[in-house]
C-alpha positions in Angstrom: 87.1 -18.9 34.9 88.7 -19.4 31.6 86.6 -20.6 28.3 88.1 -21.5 24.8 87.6 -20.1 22.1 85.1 -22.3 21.0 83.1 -21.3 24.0 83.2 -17.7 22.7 82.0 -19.3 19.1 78.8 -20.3 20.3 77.7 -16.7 21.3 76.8 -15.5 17.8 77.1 -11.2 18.1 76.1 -9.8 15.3 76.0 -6.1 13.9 72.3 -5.0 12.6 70.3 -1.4 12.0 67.6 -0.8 13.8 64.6 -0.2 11.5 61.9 0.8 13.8 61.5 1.9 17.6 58.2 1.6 19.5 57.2 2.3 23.5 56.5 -0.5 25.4 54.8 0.5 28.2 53.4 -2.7 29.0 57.5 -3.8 30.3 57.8 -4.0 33.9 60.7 -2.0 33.6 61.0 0.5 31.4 61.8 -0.5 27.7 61.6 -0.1 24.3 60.5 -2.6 21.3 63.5 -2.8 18.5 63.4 -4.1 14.8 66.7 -4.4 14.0 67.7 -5.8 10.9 70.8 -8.6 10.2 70.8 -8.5 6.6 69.9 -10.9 4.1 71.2 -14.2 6.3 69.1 -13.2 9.3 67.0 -10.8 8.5 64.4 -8.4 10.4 64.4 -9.9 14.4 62.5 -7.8 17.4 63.7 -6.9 20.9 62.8 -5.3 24.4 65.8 -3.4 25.4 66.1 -1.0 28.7 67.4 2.0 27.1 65.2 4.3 27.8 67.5 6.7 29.6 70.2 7.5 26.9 67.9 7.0 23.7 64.7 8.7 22.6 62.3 6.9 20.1 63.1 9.2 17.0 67.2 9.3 17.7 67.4 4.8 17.2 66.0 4.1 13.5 69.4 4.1 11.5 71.4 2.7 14.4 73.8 0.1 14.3 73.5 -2.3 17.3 75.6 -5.3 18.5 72.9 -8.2 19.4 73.5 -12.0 20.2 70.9 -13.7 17.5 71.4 -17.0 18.8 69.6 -16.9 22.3 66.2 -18.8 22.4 63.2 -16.2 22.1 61.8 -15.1 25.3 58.6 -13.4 25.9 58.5 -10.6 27.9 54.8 -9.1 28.8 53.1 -9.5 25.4 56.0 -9.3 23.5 58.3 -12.1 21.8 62.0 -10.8 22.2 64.2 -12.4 19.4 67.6 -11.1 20.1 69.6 -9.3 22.8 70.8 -6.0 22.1 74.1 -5.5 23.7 75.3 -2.6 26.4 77.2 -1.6 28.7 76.1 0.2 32.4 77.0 4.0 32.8 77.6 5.4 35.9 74.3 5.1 37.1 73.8 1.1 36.1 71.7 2.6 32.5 72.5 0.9 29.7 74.7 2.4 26.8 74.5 0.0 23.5 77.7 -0.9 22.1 77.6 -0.5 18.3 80.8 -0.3 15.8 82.8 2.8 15.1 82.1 3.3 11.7 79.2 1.8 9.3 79.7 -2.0 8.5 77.7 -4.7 6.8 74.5 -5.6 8.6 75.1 -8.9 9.7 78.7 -8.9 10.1 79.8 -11.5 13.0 81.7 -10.2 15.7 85.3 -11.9 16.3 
């Protein structure tokens, strides 16, 4: 199937720094609980992401992330997740986060 690129517009990606990483052991899967922040614009959003093969809790604060800020919030467990950080499966199906290259401006839209 092919989309426009007006289709692709609606999906708002955006590139933020995660400010703080929790456990979440309450997830039915294993997770952890993001803040990452979008700049000014956006600002400070939360989110359960599965990456708790490749990433330990003290290696994610100062990360850049790719996230789609424009999905309706969804509560997983007891937890309200805001945004959906963005990956890709290794290997083994874990998920690897896809982040820019080199550092840009928190809340820079992808295109």
């Amino acid at each position: 199937m092919t989309i426009t690129y007006d289709d692709f517009a609606r999906v708002d990606i955006r590139v933020g720094t995660i400010v703080a990483a929790e456990p979440f052991p309450e997830a039915r899967k294993p997770a952890i609980k993001l803040k990452v922040d979008f700049g000014p614009a956006i600002g400070v959003k939360k989110s359960s992401a599965q990456i708790t093969v490749h990433y330990k809790l003290d290696e994610l604060v100062g990360r850049q992330v790719a996230a789609v800020v424009n999905f309706a919030p969804r509560q997983i467990g007891p937890f309200m997740s805001e945004v959906l950080v963005l990956g890709f499966p290794d290997a083994d199906g874990a998920v690897v986060m896809i982040a820019p290259d080199k550092k840009v401006p928190d809340g820079g839209r992808l295109f």
